[in-house]
N, C-alpha and C positions, 0 to 999 in steps of 0.2 A: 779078625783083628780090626781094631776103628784106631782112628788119627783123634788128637785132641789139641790144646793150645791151650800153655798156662804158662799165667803171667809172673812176674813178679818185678818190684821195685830194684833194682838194680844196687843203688845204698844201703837196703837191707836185705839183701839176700840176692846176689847176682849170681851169675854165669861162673863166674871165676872159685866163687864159694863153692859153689853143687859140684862143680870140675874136682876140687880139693875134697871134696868128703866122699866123692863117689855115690852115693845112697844119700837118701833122705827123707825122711816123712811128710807129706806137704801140709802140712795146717794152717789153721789161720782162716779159714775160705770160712765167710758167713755171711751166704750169699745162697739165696734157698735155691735160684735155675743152676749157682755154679754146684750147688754141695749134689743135685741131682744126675749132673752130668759127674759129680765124684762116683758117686754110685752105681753108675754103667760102668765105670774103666773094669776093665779084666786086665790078667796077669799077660801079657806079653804088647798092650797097646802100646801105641807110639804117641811123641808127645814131643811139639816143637813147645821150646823156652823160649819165652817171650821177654824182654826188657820192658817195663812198661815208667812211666814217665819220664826217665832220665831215658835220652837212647830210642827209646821205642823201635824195637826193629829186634827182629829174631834170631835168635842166635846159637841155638844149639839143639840137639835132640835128648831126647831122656826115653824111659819105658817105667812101665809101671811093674813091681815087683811083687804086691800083696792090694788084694782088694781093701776098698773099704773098711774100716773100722769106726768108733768113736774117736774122735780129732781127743789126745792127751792132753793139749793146752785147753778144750772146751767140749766137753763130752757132749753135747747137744748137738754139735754139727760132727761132722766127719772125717776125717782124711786116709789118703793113702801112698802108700811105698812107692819110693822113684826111684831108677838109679840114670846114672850119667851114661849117655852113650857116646858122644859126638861134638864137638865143637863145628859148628857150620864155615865153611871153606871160605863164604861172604856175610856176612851178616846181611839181611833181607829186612830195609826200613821201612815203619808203615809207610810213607808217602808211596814207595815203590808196590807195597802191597795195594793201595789205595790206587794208584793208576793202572794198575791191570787189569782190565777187564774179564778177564780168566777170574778175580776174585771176587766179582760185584756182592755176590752173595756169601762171602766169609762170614761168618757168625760173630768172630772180634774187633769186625770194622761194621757192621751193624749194629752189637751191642759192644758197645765200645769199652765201659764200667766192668763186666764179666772176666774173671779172673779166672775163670777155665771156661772154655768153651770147642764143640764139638768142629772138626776138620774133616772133609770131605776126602776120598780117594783123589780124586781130579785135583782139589785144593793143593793138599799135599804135595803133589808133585809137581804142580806148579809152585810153591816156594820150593822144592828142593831143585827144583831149576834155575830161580832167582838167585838159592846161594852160591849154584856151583858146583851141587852132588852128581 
């Protein structure tokens, strides 16, 4: 199993939405490092939700449900199946990501633009410590 971290805009498509529908396809991503790391996810990875420019700070978990396919809004790039696991106990803001030094090498605070990007075992459970888990 590997950790991931994707993002979304919170006024289109927040926490609160993905909580309500349970499942959902992620598209949209066109972004050739993000549509690659779509392409590793397998069926049971883990995936903290990210808020990203309103809020920016983490706030829930998801898992991925079906690999890869052709993204339906854009066949060229790709997406895949998410479902809702978990509302986070604290929401984990980037500042507080950004001051840990436990995170210096997180991949979404180096590539900051990357709207999925890969999470470390160590990483991960240092934000599920940050939230509260």
């Amino acid at each position: 199993m590997a950790y991931w971290l994707i993002r979304s805009e919170p006024d289109v498509y927040g926490w609160d939405d993905f909580a309500a529908e349970g499942r959902t396809e992620w598209t949209g991503v066109k972004n050739a490092t993000a549509a690659i790391h779509l392409r590793a996810m397998a069926v049971g990875d883990e995936l903290i939700f990210y808020h990203s420019n309103i809020g920016k700070e983490a706030v829930g978990t998801a898992r991925v449900t079906r690999t890869h396919q052709p993204d339906p809004t854009d066949p060229k790039w790709v997406s895949v199946e998410v479902e809702c696991v978990a509302k986070l106990p604290k929401a984990v803001p980037l500042a507080t990501m950004k001051a840990d030094p436990r995170l210096a090498e997180l991949r979404m605070i180096r590539q900051s633009r990357l709207s999925v990007s890969p999470v470390s075992d160590a990483e991960w459970t240092v934000i599920m410590e940050l939230a509260g888990t």
